[in-house]
C-alpha positions as CSV (number, residue, x, y, z in Angstrom):
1,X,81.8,14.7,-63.4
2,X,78.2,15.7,-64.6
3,X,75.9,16.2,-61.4
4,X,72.6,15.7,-63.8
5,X,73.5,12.6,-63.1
6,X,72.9,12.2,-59.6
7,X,69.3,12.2,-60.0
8,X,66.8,9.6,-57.4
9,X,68.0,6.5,-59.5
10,X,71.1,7.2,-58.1
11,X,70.3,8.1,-54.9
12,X,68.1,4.8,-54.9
13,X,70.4,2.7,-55.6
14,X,72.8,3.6,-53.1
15,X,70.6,3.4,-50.7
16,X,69.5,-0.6,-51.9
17,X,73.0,-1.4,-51.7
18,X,73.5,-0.2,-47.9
19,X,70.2,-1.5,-47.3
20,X,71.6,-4.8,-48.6
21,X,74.9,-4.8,-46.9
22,X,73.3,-4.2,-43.5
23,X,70.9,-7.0,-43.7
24,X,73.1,-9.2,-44.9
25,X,75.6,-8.1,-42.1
26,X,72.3,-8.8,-39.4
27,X,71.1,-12.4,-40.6
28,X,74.6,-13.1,-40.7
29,X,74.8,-12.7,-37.0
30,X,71.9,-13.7,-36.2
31,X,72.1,-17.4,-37.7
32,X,75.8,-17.9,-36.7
33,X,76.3,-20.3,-33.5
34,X,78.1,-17.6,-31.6
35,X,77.4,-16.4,-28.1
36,X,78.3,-13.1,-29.0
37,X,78.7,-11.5,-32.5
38,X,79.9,-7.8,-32.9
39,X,79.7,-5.9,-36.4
40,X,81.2,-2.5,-37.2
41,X,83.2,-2.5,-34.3
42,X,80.8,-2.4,-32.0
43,X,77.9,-0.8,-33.1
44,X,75.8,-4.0,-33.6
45,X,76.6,-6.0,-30.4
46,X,74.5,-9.1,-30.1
47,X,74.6,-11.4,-27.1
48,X,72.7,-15.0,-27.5
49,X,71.9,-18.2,-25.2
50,X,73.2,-20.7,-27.7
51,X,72.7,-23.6,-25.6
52,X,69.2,-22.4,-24.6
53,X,68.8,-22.6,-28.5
54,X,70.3,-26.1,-29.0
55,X,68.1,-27.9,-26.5
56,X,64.5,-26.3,-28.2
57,X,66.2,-28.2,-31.4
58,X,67.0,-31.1,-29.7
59,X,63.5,-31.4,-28.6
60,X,62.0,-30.2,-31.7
61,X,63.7,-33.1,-33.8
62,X,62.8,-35.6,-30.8
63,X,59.0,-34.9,-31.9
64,X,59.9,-35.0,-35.4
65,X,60.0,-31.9,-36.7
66,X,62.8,-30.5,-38.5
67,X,64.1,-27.0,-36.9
68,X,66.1,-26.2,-40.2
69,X,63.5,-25.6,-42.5
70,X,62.0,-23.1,-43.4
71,X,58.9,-21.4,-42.4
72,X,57.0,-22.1,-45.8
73,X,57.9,-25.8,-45.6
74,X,56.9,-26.5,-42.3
75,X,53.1,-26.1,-43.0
């Protein structure tokens, strides 16, 4: 193995992947309907009021706006 080619493209791009990989993993959690998601076994631990949720997109699609789009379309 050559190490002149570890050189900061390398180390860049490793460090975009886990970047990726962990945001991923975080919307992930955060859009899913669970109560409670836990990634890596623990170390991300996130408790939500779904139902809380639910009823401001209830009301928001009783006044016609759609909750599901995004934040571009909206305006």
């Amino acid at each position: 193995m050559d190490t002149n080619q570890f050189n900061g493209a390398f180390f860049l791009t490793i460090t975009g992947v886990i970047t990726a990989f962990i945001s991923g993993a975080l919307v992930y959690a955060i859009k899913s309907k669970c109560s409670r998601c836990r990634l890596c076994y623990g170390l991300i631990d996130i408790e939500r009021n779904v139902e809380l949720e639910e009823k401001f997109e209830e009301a928001e699609l009783k006044n016609g706006i759609n909750p599901f789009k995004k934040d571009e379309e909206k305006a």
